[in-house]
N, C-alpha and C positions, 0 to 999 in steps of 0.2 A: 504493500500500500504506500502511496504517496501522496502527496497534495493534488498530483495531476488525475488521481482516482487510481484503481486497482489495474493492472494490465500485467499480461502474460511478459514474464521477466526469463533473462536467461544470465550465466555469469560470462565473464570476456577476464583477460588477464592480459595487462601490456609488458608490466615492470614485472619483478620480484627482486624483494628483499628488504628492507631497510639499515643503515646503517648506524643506528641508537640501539642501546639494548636496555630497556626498560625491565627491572625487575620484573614483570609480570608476564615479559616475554620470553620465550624460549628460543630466542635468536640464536645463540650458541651453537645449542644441540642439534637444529634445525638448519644450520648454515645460510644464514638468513641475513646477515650482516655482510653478503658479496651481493651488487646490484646485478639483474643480469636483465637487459632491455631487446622486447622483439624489436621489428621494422615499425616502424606507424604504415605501412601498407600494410602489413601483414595482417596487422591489427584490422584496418577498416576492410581490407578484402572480407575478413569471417565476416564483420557486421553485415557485409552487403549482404553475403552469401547463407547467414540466418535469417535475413531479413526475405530474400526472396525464396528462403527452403519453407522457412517454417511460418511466417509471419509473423515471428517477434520483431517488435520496435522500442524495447527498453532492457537496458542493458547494466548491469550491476558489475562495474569494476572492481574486481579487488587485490589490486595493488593495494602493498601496504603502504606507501606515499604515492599518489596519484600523482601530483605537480614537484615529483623532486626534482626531474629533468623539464623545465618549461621550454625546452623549444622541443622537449617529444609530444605534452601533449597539445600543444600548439601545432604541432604537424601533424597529429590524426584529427585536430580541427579543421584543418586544412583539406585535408583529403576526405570527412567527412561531407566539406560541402562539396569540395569538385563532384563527388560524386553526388551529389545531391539525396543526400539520405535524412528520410525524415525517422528521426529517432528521438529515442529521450535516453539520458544518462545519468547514473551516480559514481559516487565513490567515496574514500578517503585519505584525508591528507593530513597535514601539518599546518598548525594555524597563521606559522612565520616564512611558509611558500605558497602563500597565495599573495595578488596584487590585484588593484584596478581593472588595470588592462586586461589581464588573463581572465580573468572571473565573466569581463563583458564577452570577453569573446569564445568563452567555453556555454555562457548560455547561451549566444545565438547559434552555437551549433551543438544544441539540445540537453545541456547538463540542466538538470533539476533538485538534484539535490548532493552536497555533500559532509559528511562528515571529520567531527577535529575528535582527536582525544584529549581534555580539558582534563577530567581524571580527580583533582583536586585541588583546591587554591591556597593550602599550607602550605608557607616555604620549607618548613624543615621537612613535609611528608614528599612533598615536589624533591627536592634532592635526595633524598633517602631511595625512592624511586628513578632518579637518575632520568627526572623528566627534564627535561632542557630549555622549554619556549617558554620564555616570560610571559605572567598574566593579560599584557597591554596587546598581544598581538592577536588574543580570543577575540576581545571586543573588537577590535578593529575588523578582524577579519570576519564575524559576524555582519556588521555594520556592511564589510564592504558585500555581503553575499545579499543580504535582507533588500539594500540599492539594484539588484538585476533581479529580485523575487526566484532568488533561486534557495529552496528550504535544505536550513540550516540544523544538522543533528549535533550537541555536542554529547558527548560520551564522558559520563563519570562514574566513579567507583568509591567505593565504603569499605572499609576493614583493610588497607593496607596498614603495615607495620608505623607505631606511633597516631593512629585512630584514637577520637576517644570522643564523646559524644559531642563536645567545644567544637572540633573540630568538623565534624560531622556540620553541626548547625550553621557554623562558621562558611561552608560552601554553599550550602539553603540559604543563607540571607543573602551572601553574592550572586545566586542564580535571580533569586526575589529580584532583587534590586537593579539588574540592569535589562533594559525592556530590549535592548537588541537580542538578547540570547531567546528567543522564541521558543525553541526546544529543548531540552538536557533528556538523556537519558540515562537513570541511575543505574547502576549495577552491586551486586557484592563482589570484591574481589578474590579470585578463586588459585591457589596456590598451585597451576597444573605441574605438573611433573616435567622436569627440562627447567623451570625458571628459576630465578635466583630466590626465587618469594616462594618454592617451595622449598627447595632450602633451607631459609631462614625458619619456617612454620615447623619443618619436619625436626628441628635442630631446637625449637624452642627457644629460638634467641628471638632478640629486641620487644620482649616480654607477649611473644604470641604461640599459644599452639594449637597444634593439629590433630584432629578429635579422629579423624577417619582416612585410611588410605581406599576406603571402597570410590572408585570415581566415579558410579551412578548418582553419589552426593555432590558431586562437583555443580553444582547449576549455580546460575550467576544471581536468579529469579527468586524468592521466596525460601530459599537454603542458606545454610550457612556452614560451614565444616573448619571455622576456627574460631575462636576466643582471640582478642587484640587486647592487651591490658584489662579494662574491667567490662568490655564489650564481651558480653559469649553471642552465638548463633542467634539466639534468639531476638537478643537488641539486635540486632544487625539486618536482621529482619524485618524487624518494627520501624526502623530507622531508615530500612528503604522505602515501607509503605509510606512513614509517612512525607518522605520526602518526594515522592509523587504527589502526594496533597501539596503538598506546602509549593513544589515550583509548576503546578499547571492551577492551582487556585488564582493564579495572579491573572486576571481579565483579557490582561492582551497576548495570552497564551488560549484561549477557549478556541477562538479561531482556527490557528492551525493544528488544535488537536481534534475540532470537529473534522476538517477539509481533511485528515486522517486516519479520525477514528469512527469517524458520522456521531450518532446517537451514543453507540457503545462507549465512547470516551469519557462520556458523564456518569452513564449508567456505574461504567468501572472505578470511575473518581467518588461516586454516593460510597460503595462498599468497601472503597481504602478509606474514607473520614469513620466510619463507622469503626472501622478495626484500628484505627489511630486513638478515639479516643475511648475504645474498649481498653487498649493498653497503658493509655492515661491513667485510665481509675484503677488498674489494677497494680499499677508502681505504688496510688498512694495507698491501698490497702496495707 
């Protein structure tokens, strides 16, 4: 689903790799930190040629940096419109490789929506994690995507190492508060196997651990398989629901999580305030 409505989607892959290794990635193991780039023909030949097999017209990139190289994807801009292909596109990026320029000219040849990993606005959890793009370039680069209406996902996470509920609300009042970020979407964060954060979880250092090696527990959603200082599972939990309440309650977010979610957005948002402040009264018990 997207703001444009619902349509048969397929995946495409230009790039692989990235070159950061964020605790919570498995760059290492995965050999994911060497970039390795098709042609941009190569690229837009499949579009054409899913496009006229199958009639898909939406395309889900996933490069894990879409815009690392800006004249690669500036060149399957290129060749998307020679060849006059009407499509619609996602992906994700980096909030400090995107510009002006590129953003106009990737929506007029068909980007609709892309995604930042924003993650958390603690400097010390931000470096701990080995996140590297300063806060000033989320806003901006929201700012600069919301100016061509192309919808903006940013991506955060709960329960890395040095969590603690301050910090947790701490990112809820910065989502609150600046009306360019239209979207967030929370997560818990899940210590997979290969990352340095399960590591740290399995090792029970930086005061976290690790309740389960079964990975059908692994889900990002309504689970939780570690304890962060005085966080266990279950705050962490309560702490995503209610930070779904708390960053789509804010008015100029209804909009595009109607044009996303229709009716069911609200219906979903009634039964997280109900288990928000079920959890409420049950703390002061």
């Amino acid at each position: 689903g997207t703001l444009e409505g619902r349509n048969p989607v397929t995946l495409i892959q230009s790039t692989r790799g990235c070159p950061w290794k964020c605790i919570f990635c498995a760059s290492e193991d995965l050999n994911t930190t060497r970039i390795l780039r098709r042609s941009p023909e190569s690229v837009v030949a499949e579009m054409k040629g899913v496009v006229e097999k199958y009639g898909i017209r939406h395309f889900l990139f996933v490069d894990d940096v879409l815009t690392l190289h800006d004249e690669h994807i500036l060149k399957i801009c290129d060749l998307i419109e020679e060849e006059n292909l009407d499509v619609t596109w996602e992906g994700s990026t980096r909030a400090n490789l995107v510009n002006d320029a590129q953003v106009k000219r990737m929506a007029d040849c068909g980007l609709i929506r892309l995604s930042f990993g924003l993650e958390t606005v603690d400097a010390d959890m931000r470096k701990t994690m080995n996140k590297k793009v300063p806060l000033k370039y989320y806003i901006e680069a929201n700012r600069i995507l919301n100016k061509y209406n192309i919808e903006v996902m940013n991506s955060v996470m709960i329960g890395l190492p040095g969590e603690t509920e301050e910090t947790v609300r701490t990112l809820l009042k910065f989502l609150s508060e600046n009306r360019d970020v239209k979207q967030a979407n929370l997560a818990i964060a899940v210590p997979y196997p290969g990352t340095e954060f399960h590591r740290i979880a399995k090792n029970s250092e930086q005061n976290m651990t690790l309740h389960t090696d079964d990975f059908s527990q692994y889900r990002r959603y309504g689970a939780a398989v570690t304890t962060v200082g005085e966080l266990t599972p279950k705050d962490l939990v309560e702490l995503q629901n209610e930070g779904f309440v708390r960053i789509y309650a804010a008015p100029w977010r209804w909009r595009p999580m109607y044009g996303k979610h229709s009716i069911l957005g609200f219906v979903l948002m009634f039964f997280r305030v109900v288990q928000m402040f079920r959890w409420h009264a049950s703390k002061r018990l």
